[in-house]
C-alpha positions as CSV (number, residue, x, y, z in Angstrom):
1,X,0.0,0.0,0.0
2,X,1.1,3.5,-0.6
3,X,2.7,5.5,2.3
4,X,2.3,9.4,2.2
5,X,4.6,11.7,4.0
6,X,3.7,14.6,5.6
7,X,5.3,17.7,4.0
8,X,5.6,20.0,7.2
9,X,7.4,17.4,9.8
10,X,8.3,14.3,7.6
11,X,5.7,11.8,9.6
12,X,5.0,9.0,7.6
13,X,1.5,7.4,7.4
14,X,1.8,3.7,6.5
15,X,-1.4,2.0,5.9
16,X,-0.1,-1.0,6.8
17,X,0.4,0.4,10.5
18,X,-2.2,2.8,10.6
19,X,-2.3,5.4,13.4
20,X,-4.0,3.5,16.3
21,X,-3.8,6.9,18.9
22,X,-5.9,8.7,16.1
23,X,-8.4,5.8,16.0
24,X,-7.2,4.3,12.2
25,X,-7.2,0.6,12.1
26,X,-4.3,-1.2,10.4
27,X,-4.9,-2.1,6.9
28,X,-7.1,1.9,6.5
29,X,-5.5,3.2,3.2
30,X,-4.3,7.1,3.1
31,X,-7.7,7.6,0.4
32,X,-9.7,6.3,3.2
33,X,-8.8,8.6,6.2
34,X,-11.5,10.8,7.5
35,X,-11.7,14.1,5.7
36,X,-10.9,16.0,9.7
37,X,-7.8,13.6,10.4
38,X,-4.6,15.3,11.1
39,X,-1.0,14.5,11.1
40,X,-0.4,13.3,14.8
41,X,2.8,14.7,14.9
42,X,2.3,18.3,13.7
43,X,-1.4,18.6,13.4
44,X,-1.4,19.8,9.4
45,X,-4.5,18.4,7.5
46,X,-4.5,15.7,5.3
47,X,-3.5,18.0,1.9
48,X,-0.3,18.5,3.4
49,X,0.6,15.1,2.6
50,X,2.3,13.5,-0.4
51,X,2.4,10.2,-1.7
52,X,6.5,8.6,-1.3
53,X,8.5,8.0,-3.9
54,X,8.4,4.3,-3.8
């Protein structure tokens, strides 16, 4: 699955992993994060992410 960084601190979301303190379940793809979740590092919305260059 596709990981997307975030452009303001560098966190990485990986799918695979999820974010379990922001209620995401392992397996949720990037696509299918609710439109009000935020980095849980920084706080930046979810535009401030970029797919990884694989």
């Amino acid at each position: 699955m596709q990981q997307y960084v975030c452009q303001v601190c560098g966190y990485v979301y990986d799918p695979e992993k999820g974010d379990p303190e922001g209620g995401i379940a392992p397996g949720t793809p990037f696509e299918d994060l609710p439109e009000d979740w935020a980095c849980p590092l920084c706080g930046v919305d979810k535009d401030m992410f970029e797919p990884m260059e694989a």
